[in-house]
N, C-alpha and C positions, 0 to 999 in steps of 0.2 A: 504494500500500500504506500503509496508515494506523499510525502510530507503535504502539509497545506503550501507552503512557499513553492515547492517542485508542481502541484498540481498549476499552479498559477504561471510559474515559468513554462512550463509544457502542454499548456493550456493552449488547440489549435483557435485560432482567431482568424484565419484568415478571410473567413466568409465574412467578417465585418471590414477588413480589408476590400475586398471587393467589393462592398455597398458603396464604401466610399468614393470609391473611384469613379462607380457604375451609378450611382443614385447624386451623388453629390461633385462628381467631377471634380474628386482629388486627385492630385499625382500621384502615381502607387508610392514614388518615394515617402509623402508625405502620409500617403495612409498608411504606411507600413508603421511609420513613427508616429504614428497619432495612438495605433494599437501598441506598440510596445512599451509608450509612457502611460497608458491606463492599463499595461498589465502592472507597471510600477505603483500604480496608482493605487490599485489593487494589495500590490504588498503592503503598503503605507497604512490602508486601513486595517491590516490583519495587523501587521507589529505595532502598532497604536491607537487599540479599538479605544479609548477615554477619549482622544482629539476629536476634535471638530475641523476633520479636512475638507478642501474645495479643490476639484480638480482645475487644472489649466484648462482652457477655451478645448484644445483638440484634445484631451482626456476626456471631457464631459461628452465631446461629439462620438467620441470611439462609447462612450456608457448608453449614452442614448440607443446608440444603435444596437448593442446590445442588448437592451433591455426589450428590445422589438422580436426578437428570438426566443421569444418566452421562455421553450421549452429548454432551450439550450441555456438560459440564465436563471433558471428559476433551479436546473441542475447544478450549474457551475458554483452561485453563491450559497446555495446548499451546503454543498461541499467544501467550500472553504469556510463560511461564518458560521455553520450549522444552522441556518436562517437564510430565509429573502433577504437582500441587501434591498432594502428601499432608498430609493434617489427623492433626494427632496429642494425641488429648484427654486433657486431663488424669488420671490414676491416683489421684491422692490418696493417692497412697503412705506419704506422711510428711513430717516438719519440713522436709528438703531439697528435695524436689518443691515442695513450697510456696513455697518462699524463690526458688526458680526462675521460680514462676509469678509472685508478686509482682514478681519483679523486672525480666520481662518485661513485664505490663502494665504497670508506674512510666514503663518506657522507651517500652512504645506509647502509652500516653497522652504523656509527652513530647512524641513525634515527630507523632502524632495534632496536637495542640494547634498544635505550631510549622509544621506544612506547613498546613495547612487552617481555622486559626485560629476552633476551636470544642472545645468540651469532649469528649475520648472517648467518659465515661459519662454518658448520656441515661436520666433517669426515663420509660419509655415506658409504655403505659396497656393493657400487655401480657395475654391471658388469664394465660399460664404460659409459660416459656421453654421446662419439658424435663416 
């Protein structure tokens, strides 16, 4: 039986690679790397389930799409959190939601940077995110 961190690195994604490409008219370069920073992304919330992290712009697009694969994500976070990972997107509610979200990403790029030793946010050569 293969660790939660190994299921997540060995985890095949590349059918959300293709959506991108194919639905959203991403570079494969760029959908490649869009999937392998939300498989990171993916680590982050397993070695730090207390934080409150926010993925970068092309992590959230690789989850989103994800999450449209029902059967394939309702397996995959199974297996790693013992749970549905529920995505909960921002409201834009007001000065407080804000101060939350900032200060969630500050801390995932933090953690982003010190576990995997690369920048969270990537200028990607993206059509549109949303």
């Amino acid at each position: 039986m293969l660790s939660k961190e190994s299921y997540i690195i060995n985890l095949d994604l590349s059918y959300l690679e293709r959506r991108l490409t194919d639905r959203l008219k991403w570079s494969p370069r760029d959908a490649k790397e869009a999937v392998r920073r939300y498989k990171n992304f993916l680590l982050l919330l397993l070695k730090y389930p207390k934080e409150t992290l926010a993925p970068a712009p092309d992590m959230d697009e690789a989850w989103h799409n994800h999450i449209l694969f029902t059967r394939e994500y309702i397996r995959d976070t199974s297996e790693i959190f013992g749970e549905y990972l529920h995505h909960t997107p921002s409201q834009n509610s007001g000065p407080e939601e804000k101060l939350v979200m900032e200060g969630a990403q500050s801390r995932t790029s933090e953690l982003y940077i010190q576990e995997f030793k690369e920048p969270y946010s990537l200028e990607l050569d993206v059509a549109s995110f949303w």
